[in-house]
Kinemage of the C-alpha trace (Angstrom):
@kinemage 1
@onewidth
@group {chain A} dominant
@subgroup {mainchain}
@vectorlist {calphas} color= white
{ca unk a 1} P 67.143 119.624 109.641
{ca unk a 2} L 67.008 121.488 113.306
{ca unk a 3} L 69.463 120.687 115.874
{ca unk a 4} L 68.407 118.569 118.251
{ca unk a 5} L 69.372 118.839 122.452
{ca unk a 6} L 71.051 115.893 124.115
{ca unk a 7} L 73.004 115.474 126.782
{ca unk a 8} L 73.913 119.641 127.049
{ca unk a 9} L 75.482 119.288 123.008
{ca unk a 10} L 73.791 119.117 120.349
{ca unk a 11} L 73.214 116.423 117.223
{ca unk a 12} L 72.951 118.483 113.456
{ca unk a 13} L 70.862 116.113 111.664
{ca unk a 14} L 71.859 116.379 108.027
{ca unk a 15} L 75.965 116.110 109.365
{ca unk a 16} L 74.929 112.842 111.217
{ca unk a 17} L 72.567 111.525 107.930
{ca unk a 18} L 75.836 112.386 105.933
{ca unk a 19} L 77.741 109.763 108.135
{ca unk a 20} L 75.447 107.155 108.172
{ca unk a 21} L 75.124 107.380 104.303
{ca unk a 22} L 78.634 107.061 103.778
{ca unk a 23} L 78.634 104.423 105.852
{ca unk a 24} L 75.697 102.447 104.682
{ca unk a 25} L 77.614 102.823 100.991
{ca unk a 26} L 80.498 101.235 102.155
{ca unk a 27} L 78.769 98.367 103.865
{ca unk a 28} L 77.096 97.829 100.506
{ca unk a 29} L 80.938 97.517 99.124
{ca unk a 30} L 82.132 95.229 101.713
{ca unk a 31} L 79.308 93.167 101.435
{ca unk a 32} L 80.207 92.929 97.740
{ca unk a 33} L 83.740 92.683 98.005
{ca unk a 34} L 83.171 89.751 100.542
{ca unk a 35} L 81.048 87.879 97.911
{ca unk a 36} L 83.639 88.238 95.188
{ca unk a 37} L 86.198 86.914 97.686
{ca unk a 38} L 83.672 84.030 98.440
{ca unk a 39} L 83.700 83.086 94.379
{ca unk a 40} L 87.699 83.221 93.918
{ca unk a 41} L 88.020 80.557 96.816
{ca unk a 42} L 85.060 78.730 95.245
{ca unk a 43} L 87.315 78.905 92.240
{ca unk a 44} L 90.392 78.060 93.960
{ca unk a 45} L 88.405 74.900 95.473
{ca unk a 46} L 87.106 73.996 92.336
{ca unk a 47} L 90.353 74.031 90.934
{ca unk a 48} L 91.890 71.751 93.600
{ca unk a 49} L 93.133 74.372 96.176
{ca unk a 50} L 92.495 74.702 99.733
{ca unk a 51} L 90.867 77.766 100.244
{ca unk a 52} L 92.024 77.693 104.150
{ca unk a 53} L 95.708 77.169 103.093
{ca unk a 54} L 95.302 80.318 100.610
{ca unk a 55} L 93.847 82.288 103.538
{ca unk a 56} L 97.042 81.407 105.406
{ca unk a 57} L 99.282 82.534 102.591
{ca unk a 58} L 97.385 85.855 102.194
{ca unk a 59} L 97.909 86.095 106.026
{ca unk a 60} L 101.430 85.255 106.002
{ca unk a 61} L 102.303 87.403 103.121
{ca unk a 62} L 100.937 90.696 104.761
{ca unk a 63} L 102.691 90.060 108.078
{ca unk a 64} L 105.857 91.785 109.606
{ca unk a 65} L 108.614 89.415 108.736
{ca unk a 66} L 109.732 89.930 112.587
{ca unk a 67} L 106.543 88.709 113.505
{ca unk a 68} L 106.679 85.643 111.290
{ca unk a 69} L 110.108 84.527 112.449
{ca unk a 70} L 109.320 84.740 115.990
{ca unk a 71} L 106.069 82.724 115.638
{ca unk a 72} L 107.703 80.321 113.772
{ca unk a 73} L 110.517 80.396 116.632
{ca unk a 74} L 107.740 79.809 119.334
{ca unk a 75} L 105.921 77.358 117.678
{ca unk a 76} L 109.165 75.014 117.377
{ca unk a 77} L 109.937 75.616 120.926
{ca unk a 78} L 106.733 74.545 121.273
{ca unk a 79} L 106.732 71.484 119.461
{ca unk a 80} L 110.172 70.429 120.470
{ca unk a 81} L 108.815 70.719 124.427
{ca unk a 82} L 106.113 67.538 123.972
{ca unk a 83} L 108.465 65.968 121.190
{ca unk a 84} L 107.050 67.192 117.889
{ca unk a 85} L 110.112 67.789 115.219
{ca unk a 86} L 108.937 70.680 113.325
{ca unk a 87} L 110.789 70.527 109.944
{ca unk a 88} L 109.329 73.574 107.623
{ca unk a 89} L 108.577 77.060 108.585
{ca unk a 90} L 105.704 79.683 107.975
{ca unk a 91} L 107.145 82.722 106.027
C-alpha cells in the first residue's frame, strides 16, 4: 500500500492495517473473555453468591497489602470520626 503524506511524516498503510488487526483480534478476545466472566458470576449467583462481594475479593486479593492496610486504616478513622465501630477488616 503507498505511503501516504500527513502532517510532514508519513502513514505506511499495511504497518498501520497490521495494528488495527491485532487490535480488532484482541477486542474479539476481551469481548469473549468478558462474557465468560459474565456466566461464572451468573453461576456464582445461581449458586447463592454475591457476585459484587466476589468482585471485591478478586479486587482485594490482587492489591498491594500496603495499600489494603492503609485503606482499611482510613476507613476506621473514618468511621470512628461520625461514631461508626468498624469491627472486621478488608484484606
Amino acid at each position: 500500500m503507498a505511503r501516504i503524506k500527513q502532517n510532514h511524516g508519513a502513514i505506511d498503510g499495511e504497518i498501520l492495517r497490521g495494528f488495527v488487526e491485532r487490535l480488532e483480534r484482541l477486542e474479539e478476545q476481551h469481548k469473549q473473555i468478558n462474557a465468560d466472566m459474565s456466566e461464572i458470576y451468573s453461576e456464582a449467583k445461581s449458586a447463592g453468591y454475591d457476585p459484587k462481594f466476589i468482585k471485591k475479593v478478586i479486587k482485594l486479593r490482587a492489591a498491594d497489602p500496603e495499600k489494603v492496610s492503609e485503606y482499611n486504616e482510613l476507613l476506621k478513622m473514618y468511621c470512628n470520626a461520625i461514631g461508626v465501630q468498624m469491627e472486621f477488616d478488608f484484606g
